[in-house]
C-alpha positions as CSV (number, residue, x, y, z in Angstrom):
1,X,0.0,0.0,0.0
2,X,2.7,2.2,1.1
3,X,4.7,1.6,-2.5
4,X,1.7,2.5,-4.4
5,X,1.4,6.1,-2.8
6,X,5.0,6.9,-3.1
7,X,5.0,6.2,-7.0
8,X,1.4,8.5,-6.9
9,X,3.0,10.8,-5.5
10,X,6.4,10.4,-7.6
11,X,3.8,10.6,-10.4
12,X,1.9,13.9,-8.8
13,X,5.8,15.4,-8.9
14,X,6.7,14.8,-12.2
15,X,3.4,16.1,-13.5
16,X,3.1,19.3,-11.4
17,X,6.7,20.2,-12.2
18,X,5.6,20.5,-16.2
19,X,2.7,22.6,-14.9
20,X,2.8,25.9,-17.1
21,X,0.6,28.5,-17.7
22,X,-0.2,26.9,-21.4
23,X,-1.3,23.9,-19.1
24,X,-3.1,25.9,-17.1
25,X,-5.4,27.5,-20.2
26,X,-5.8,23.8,-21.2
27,X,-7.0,22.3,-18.3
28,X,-9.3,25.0,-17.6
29,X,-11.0,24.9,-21.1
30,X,-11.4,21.5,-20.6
31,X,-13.3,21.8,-17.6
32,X,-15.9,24.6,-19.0
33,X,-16.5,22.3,-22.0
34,X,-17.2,19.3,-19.6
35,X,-19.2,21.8,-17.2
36,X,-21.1,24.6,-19.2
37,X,-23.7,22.0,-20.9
38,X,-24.2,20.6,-17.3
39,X,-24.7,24.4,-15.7
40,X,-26.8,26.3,-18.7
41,X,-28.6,22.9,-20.2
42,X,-29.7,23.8,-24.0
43,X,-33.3,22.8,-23.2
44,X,-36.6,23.7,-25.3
45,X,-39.0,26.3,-23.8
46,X,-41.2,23.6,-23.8
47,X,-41.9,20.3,-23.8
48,X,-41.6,18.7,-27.4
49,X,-44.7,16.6,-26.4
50,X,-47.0,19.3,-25.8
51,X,-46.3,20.7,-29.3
52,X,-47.0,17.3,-30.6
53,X,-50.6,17.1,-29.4
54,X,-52.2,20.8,-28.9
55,X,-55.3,19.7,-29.0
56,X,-57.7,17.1,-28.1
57,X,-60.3,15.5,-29.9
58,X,-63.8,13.8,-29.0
59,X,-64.5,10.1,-29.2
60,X,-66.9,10.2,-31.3
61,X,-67.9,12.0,-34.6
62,X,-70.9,12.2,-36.3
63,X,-71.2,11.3,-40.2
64,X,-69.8,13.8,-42.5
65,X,-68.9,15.7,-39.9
66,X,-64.7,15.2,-38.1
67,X,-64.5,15.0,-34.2
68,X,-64.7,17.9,-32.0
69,X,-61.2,19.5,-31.9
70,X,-60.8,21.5,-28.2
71,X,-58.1,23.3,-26.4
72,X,-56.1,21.1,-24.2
73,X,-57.9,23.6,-21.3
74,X,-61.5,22.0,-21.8
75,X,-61.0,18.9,-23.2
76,X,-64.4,17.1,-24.0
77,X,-66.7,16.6,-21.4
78,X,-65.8,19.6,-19.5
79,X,-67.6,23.1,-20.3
80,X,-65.8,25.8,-22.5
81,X,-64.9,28.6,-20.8
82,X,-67.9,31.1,-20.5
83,X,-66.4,34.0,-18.4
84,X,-64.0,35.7,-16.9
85,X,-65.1,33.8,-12.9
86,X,-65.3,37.1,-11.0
87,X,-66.3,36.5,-7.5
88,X,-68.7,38.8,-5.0
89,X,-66.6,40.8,-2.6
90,X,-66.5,39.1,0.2
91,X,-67.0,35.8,-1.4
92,X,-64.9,32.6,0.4
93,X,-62.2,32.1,-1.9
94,X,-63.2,28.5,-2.8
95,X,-66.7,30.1,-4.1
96,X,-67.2,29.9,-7.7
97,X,-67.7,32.9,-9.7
98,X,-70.0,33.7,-12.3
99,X,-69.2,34.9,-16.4
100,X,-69.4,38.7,-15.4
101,X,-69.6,41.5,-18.1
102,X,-68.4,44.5,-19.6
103,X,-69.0,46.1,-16.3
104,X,-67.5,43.7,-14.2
105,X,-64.1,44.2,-16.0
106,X,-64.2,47.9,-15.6
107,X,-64.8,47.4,-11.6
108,X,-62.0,45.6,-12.0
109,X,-60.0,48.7,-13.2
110,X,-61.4,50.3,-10.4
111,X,-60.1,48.0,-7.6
112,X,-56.7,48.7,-9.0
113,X,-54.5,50.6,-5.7
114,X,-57.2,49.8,-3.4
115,X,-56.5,47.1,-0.3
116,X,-58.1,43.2,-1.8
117,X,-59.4,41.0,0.7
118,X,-56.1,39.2,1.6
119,X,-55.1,42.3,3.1
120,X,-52.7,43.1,-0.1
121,X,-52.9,46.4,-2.5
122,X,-54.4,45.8,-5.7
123,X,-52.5,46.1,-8.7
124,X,-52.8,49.5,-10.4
125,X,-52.5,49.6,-14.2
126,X,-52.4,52.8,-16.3
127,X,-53.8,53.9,-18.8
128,X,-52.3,56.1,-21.4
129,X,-52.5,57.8,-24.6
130,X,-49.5,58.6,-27.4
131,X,-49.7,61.9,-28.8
132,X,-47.7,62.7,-31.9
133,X,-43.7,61.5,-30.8
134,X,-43.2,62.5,-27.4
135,X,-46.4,63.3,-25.7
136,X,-47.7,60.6,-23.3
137,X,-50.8,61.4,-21.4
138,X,-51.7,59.6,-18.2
139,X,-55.5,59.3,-17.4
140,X,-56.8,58.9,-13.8
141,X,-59.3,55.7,-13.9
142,X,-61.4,58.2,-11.4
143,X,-61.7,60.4,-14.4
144,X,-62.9,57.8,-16.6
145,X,-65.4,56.9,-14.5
146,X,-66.7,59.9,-13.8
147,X,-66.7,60.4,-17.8
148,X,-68.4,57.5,-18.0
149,X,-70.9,57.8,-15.8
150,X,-71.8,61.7,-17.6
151,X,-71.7,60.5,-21.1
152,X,-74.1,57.3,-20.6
153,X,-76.7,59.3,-18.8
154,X,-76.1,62.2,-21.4
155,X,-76.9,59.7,-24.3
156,X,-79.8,58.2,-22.2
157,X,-81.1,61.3,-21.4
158,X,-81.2,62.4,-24.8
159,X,-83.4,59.3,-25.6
160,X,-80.6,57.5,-27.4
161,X,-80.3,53.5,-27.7
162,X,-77.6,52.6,-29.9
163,X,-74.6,54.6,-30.6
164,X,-72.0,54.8,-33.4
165,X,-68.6,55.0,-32.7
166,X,-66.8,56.2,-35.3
167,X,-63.4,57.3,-33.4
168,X,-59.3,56.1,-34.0
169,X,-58.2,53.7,-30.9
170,X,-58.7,56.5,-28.0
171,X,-59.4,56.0,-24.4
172,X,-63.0,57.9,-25.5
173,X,-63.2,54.9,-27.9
174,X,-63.1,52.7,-24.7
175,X,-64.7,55.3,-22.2
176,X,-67.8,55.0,-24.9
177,X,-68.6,51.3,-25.0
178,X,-68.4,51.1,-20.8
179,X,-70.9,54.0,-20.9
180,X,-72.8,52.2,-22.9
181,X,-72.7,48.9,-20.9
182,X,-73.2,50.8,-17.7
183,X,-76.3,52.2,-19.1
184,X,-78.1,50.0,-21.1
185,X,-77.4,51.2,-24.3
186,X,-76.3,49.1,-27.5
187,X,-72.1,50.4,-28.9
188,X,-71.8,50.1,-32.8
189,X,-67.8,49.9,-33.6
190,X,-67.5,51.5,-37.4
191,X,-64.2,51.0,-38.8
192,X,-62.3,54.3,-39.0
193,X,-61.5,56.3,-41.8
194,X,-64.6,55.1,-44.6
195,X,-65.9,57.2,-47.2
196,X,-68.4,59.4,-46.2
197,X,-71.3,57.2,-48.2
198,X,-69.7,53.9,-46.7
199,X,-70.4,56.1,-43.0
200,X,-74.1,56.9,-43.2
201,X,-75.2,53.3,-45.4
202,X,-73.8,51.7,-42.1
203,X,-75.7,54.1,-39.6
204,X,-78.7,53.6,-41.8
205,X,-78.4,49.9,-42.0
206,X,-77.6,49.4,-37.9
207,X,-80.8,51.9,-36.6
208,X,-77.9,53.7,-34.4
209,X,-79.7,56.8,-33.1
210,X,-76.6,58.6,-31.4
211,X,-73.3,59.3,-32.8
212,X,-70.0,59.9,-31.7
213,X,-67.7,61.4,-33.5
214,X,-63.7,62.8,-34.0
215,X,-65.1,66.1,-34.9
216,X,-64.3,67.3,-38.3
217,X,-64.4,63.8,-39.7
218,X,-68.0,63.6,-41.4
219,X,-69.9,67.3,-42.6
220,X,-72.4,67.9,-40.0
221,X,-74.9,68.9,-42.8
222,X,-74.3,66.0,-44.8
223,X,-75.2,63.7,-41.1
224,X,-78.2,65.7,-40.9
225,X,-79.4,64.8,-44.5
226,X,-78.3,61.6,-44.8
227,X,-79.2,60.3,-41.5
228,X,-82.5,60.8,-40.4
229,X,-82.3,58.8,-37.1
230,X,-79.7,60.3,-35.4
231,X,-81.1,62.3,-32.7
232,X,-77.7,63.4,-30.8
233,X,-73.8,64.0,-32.3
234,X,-71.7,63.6,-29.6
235,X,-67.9,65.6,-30.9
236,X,-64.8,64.6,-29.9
237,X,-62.3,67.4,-30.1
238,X,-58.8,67.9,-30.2
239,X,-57.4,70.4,-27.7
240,X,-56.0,72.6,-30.1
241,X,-59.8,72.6,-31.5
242,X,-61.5,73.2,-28.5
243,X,-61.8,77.0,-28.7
244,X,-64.0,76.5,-31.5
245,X,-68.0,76.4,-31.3
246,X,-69.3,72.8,-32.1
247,X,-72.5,73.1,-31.2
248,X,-74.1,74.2,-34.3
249,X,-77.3,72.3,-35.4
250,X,-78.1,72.7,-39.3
251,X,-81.9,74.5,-39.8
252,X,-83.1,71.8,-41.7
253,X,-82.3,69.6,-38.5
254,X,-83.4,72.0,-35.9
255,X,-85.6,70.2,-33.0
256,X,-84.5,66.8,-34.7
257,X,-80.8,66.6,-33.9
258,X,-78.9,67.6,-30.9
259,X,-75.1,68.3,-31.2
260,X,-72.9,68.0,-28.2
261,X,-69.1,68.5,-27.7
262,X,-67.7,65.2,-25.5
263,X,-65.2,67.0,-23.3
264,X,-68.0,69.8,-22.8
265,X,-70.3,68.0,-21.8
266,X,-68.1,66.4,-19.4
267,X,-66.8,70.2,-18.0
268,X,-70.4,71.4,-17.1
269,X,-71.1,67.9,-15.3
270,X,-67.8,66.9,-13.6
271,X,-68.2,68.8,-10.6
272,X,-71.3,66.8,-9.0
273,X,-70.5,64.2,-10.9
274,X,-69.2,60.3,-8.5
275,X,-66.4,57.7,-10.1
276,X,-69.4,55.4,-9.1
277,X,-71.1,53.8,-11.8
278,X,-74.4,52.3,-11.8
279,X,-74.4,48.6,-10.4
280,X,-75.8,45.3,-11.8
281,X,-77.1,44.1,-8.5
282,X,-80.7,43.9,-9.4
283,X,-79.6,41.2,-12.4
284,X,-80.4,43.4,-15.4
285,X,-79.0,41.7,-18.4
286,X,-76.9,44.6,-20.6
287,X,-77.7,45.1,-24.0
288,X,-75.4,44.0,-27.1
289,X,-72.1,45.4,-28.9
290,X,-72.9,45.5,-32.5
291,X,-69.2,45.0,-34.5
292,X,-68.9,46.0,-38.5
293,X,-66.2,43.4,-39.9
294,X,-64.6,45.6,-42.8
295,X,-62.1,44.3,-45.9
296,X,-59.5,46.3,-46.6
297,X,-61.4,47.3,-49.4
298,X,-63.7,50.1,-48.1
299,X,-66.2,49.6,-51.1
300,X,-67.1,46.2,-50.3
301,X,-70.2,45.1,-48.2
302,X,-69.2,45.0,-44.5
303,X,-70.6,42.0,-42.1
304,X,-72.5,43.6,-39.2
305,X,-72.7,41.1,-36.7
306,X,-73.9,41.3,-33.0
307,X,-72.1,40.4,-29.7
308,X,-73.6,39.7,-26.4
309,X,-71.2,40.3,-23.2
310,X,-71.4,36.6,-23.0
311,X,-69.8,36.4,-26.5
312,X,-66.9,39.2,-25.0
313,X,-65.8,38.1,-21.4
314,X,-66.1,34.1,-23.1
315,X,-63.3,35.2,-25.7
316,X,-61.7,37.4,-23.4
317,X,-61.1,34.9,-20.7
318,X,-59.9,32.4,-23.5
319,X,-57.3,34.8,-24.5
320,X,-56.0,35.2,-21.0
321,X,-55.3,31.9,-20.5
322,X,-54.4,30.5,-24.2
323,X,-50.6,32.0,-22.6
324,X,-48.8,29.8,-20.3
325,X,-48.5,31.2,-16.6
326,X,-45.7,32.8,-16.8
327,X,-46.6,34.5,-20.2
328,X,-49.4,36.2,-19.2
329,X,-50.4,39.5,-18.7
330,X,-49.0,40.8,-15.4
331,X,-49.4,44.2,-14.0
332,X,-45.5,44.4,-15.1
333,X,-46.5,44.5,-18.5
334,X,-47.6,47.3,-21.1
335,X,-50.0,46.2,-24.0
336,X,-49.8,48.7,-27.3
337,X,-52.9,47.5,-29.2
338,X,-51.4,48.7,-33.2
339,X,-54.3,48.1,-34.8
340,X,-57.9,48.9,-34.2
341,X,-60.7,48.5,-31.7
342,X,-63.2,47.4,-34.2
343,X,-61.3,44.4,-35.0
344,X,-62.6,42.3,-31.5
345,X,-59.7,40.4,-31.2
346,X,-57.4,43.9,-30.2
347,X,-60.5,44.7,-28.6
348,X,-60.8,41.7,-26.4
349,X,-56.8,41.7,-26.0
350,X,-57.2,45.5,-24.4
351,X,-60.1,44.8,-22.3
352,X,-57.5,41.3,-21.1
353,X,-55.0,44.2,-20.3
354,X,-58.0,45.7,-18.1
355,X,-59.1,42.8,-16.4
356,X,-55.1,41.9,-15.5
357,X,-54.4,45.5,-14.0
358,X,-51.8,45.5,-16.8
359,X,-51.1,49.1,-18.3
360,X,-52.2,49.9,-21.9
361,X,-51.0,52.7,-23.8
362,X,-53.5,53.7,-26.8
363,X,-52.5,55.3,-29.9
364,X,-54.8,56.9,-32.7
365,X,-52.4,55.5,-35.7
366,X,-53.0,52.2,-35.1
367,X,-54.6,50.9,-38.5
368,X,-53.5,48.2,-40.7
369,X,-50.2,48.5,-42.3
370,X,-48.7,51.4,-39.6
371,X,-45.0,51.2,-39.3
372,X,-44.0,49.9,-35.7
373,X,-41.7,51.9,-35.0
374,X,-43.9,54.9,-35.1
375,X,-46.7,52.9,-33.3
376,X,-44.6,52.8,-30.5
377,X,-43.0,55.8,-30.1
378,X,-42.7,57.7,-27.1
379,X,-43.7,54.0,-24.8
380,X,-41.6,50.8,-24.1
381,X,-44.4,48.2,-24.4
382,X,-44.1,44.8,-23.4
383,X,-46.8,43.5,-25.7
384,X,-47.8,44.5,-29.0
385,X,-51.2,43.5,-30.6
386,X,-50.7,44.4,-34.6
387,X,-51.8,43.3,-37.4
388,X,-50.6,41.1,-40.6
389,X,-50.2,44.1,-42.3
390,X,-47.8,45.5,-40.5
391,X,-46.1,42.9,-39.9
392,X,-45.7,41.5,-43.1
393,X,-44.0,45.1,-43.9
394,X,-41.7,44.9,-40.9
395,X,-40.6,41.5,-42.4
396,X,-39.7,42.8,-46.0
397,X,-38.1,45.7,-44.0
398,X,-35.9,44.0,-42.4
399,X,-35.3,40.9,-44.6
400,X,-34.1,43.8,-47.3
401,X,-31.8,45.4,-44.3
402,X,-29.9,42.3,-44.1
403,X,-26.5,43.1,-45.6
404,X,-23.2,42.5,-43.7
405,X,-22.1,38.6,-43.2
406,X,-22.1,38.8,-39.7
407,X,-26.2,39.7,-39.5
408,X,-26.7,36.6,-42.2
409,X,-24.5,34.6,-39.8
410,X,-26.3,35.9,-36.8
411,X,-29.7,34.7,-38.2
412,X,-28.5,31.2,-39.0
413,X,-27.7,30.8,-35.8
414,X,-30.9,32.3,-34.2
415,X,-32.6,30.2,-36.6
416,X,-30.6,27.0,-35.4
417,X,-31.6,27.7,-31.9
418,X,-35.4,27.6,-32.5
419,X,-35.0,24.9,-34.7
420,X,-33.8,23.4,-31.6
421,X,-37.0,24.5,-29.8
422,X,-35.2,28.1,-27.7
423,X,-35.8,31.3,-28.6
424,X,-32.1,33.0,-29.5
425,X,-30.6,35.6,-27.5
426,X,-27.8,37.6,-28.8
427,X,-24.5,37.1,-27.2
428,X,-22.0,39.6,-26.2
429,X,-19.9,38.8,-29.8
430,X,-23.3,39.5,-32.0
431,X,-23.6,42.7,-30.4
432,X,-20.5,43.9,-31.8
433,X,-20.3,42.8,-35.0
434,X,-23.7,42.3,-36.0
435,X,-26.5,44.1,-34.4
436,X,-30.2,42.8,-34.5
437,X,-31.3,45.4,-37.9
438,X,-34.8,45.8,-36.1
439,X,-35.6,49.5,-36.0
440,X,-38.4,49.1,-33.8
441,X,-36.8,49.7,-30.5
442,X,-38.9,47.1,-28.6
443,X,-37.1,47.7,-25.4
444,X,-38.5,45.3,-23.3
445,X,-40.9,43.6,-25.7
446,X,-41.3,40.2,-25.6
447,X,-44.6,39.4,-26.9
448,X,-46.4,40.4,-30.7
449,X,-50.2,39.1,-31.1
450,X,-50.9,39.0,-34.7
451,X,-53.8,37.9,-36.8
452,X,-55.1,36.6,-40.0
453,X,-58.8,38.3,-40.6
454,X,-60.3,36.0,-42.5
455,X,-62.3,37.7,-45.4
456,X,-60.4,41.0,-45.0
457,X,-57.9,40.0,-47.8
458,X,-54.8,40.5,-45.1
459,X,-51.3,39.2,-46.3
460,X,-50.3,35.6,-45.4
461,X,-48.3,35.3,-42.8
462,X,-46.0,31.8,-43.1
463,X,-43.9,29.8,-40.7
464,X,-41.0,31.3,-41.8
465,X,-41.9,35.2,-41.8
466,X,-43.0,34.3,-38.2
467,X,-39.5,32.8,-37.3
468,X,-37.7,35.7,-39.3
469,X,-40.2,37.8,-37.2
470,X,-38.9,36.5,-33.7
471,X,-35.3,37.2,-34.8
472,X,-35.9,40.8,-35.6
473,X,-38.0,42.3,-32.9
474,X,-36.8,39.5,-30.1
475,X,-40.0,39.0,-29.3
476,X,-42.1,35.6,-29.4
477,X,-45.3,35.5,-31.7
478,X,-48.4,34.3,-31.0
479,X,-50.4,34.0,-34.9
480,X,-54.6,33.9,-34.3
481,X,-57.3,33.3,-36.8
482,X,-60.3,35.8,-36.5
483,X,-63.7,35.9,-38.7
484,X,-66.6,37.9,-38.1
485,X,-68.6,35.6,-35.9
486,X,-66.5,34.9,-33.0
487,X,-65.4,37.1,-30.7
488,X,-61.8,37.3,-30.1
489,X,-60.4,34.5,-32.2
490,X,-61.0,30.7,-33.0
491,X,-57.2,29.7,-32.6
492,X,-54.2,30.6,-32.0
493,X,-50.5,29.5,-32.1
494,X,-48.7,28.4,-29.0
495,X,-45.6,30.9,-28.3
496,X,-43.3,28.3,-27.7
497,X,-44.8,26.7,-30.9
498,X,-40.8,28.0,-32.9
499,X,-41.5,25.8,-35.8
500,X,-40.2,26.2,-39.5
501,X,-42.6,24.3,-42.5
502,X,-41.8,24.1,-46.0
503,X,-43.5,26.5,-48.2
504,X,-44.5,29.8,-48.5
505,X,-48.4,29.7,-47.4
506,X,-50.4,30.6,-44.9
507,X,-48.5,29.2,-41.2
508,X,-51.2,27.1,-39.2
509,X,-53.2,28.9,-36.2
510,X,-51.9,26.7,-33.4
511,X,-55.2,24.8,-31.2
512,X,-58.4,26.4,-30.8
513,X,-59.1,28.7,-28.0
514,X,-61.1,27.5,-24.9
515,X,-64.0,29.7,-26.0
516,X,-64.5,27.2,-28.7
517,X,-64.7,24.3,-30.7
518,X,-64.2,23.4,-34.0
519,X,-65.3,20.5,-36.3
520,X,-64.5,20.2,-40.2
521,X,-67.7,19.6,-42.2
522,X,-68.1,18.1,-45.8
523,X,-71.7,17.2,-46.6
524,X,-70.5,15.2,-49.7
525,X,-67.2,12.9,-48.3
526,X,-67.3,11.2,-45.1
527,X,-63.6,9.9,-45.9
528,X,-62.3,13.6,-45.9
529,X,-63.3,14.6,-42.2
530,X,-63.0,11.0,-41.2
531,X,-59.2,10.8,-41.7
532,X,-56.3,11.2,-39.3
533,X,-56.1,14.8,-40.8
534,X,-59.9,15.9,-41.1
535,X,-60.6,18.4,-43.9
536,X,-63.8,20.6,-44.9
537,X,-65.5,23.6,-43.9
538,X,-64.6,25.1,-40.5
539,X,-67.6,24.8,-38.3
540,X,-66.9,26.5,-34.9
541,X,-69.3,26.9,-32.5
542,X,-68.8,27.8,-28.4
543,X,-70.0,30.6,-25.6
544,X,-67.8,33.1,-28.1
545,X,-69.5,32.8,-31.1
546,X,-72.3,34.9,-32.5
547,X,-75.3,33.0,-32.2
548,X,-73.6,30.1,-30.8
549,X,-72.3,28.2,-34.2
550,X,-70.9,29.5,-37.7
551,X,-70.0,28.2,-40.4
552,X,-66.8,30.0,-41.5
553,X,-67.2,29.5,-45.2
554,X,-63.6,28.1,-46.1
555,X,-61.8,25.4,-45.9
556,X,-59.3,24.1,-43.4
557,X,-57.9,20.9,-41.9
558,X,-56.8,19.6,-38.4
559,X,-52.8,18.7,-38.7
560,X,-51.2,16.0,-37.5
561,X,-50.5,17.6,-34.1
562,X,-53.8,19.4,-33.7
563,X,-53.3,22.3,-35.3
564,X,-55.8,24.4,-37.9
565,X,-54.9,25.1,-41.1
566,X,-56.3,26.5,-44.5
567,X,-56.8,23.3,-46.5
């Protein structure tokens, strides 16, 4: 025993007396290669197996018709969700909560700084609004309530029922539709910016008898001839406008219509006026949200289709928690809806932003096609809702801005990384010689909703623009199909879902929300919807969906994994 240690240690000599500082560098390298894969593991974001099934099917089928394709949240036999589970104050936490409304997400607002029952402040969320470049406006949620409260007894004094909104994304665009809810009056979202015709066929064709309005948009004579039922024109000003007088009624309209200046109205009233609003104790049902789905042709026949609050908080809810836990909405976060309220899927994505006490800036340029970068300026958002539009653009932008080696070899090796199932993060090298050519300035953005409207003749957005997407901005995408009837959206893509598919079409849509279900229909092949990939018409039907079932009028099909497509 006592031989063997004396040539170790003969050994240990010989070998420590070649020790150099070229050994040194050598051993040490060594070691990090050995250790670094064992301290930062290059795992997925997320399981491989939960991308290979994202959704679940029923058991059964009925003929011509495929199973019943759900989110993994209500698979079948359990209930889609149908609301957003607010509870009664002083409710025992294992109480369950019912759907709630419109209302009950702006009481949410409200609760935001004050002590909850646990004994704990209540998240606060603000609520801004992007002027021009660098003018940010914060609004008190007091003084929103208090405008809401004036407004919806000012339109319900004036005898109004339904009211035409015809605004850019304002917080007066959302301060409306709560006055109406609070109030029993029906909100009609117009798509901005129509011609003049397009404006008064749609207030014609919806019976809305009260108008609001960004002053200056529509000639107030031309309202008065054209529109015979509108008893009151509510304007919204600009400050710079203010000092004029809006108040004129034509004389042809005199003792017919009533013309009233928003902020005015508010100025005379706001002094007596409580942040209190009206309560739903007494179980009155509110009235609908009537929604005008518009191509991006502004000549073609709109869809008008009617929402009940069932239909909102149901889609809502589903869009809360189609994000994992830790990618959800957080009061941490800033949403930056880019495109606008009348679409109901940025709609319902703001009022989520509500309900989580998360702050929301609000910006009148957001349209289809607006450059990001001036969306955003003046706020760091953490979230972005936009639309394909603009984010096809972004992609040719930047795909035509890649010109040095280094930002080509940069992307291959973002792109190997989600291949591999991680989203890419620049290391310390990149950032030197090859900086990301995104000229957004995202800051701390990490998430971009996006959507394909289908009917609205929006740009396809595939796989691979989507991966391209993620390496510009830094951000993960979430891709969501809307339509007309249904509230929110039908699907949507899971953000870990990193994915690259051959071609150039239209990407898939991820599972379907838990709002919904969806089923592919072909009245003439049993064999097509009965196969391991069903294909037909998408049927969806669900507590989201206008009327509880459409028929989406195009074809798609359920992929291997569980995902919808276009066929």
């Amino acid at each position: 025993m006592a031989s063997t240690l004396q040539r170790l240690d003969a050994y240990l000599a010989t070998l420590l007396s070649d020790w150099g500082l070229a050994t040194t560098f050598i051993a040490v390298a060594l070691v990090a290669l050995v250790a670094y894969p064992i301290i930062y593991p290059d795992e997925p974001d997320t399981h491989p197996l939960l991308l290979a099934r994202q959704s679940s099917a029923a058991p059964i089928r009925n003929k011509n018709e495929s199973a019943a394709y759900r989110s993994p949240e209500t698979p079948y036999g359990t209930n889609l969700r149908s609301g957003l589970n607010v509870k009664d104050v002083g409710a025992p936490r294992w109480a369950g909560g019912k759907d709630g409304d419109l209302r009950d997400m702006w009481r949410e607002v409200q609760r935001g700084g004050q002590q909850g029952e646990d004994g704990k402040e209540v998240p606060r969320g603000l609520i801004m609004t992007v002027l021009g470049r660098d003018e940010v406006v914060e609004h008190d949620v007091s003084d929103i309530s208090k405008e809401i409260g004036i407004l919806g007894r000012h339109w319900k004094a004036a005898g109004v029922t339904k009211v035409a909104i015809y605004l850019p994304n304002s917080v007066e665009y959302l301060s409306a539709i709560f006055a109406c809810a609070f109030h029993g009056l029906t909100p009609i979202l117009f798509p901005y910016k129509q011609p003049h015709a397009k404006v008064y066929d749609l207030v014609n064709s919806t019976g809305a008898d009260g108008l609001v309005c960004a002053a200056g948009n529509l000639p107030l004579d031309d309202v008065a001839k054209s529109c015979a039922n509108i008893k009151l024109l509510t304007w919204v000003v600009e400050k710079t406008s203010r000092h004029m007088d809006w108040t004129g009624v034509p004389g042809a309209a005199e003792g017919r219509l009533k013309v009233s200046v928003w902020h005015d109205v508010v100025a005379e009233n706001v002094a007596a006026a409580s942040s209190d609003l009206p309560s739903n104790d007494q179980g009155e049902a509110p009235t609908d949200l009537i929604a005008v789905w518009q191509s991006t042709d502004p000549y073609k026949a709109p869809e008008i289709v009617t929402f009940t609050h069932r239909n909102l908080v149901s889609a809502t809810a589903a869009l809360i928690s189609a994000l994992p836990l830790r990618q959800r909405l957080t009061p941490a976060d800033m949403l930056l809806p880019v495109s606008p309220f009348t679409h109901t899927y940025v709609l319902c994505q703001a009022f989520a932003a509500l309900f989580t006490h998360a702050s929301l800036a609000v910006n009148s340029v957001a349209v289809p096609g607006v450059e990001l970068d001036k969306a955003s300026r003046g706020v760091s958002p953490t979230v972005i809702v936009a639309s394909a539009e603009t984010m096809a653009a972004l992609h040719a932008q930047e795909t035509a801005s890649l010109t040095s080696v280094a930002q080509r070899v940069r992307k291959y090796t973002h792109n190997q990384s989600m291949s591999a199932g991680r989203m890419p993060k620049d290391g310390w090298l990149f950032r030197m010689l090859a900086p990301s050519t995104s000229n957004t300035e995202p800051g701390k953005l990490r998430l971009i909703l996006t959507s394909e409207r289908l009917g609205a003749d929006t740009p396809a957005l595939s796989s691979t623009m989507l991966s391209d997407l993620r390496i510009f901005t830094g951000a993960r995408i979430c891709y969501a199909l809307t339509v007309a009837a249904v509230a929110g959206a039908v699907a949507q893509t899971n953000v870990f879902d990193y994915r690259r598919e051959n071609g150039t079409g239209c990407s898939h849509f991820g599972s379907p929300l838990s709002s919904v279900e969806i089923m592919m229909v072909d009245n003439e092949n049993d064999t097509r919807v009965g196969g391991a990939q069903p294909e037909g018409d998408i049927l969806v039907s669900g507590p989201a969906v206008s009327g509880g079932k459409a028929r989406l009028g195009v074809k798609g099909r359920v992929l291997e994994e569980g995902t919808l497509a276009y066929a």
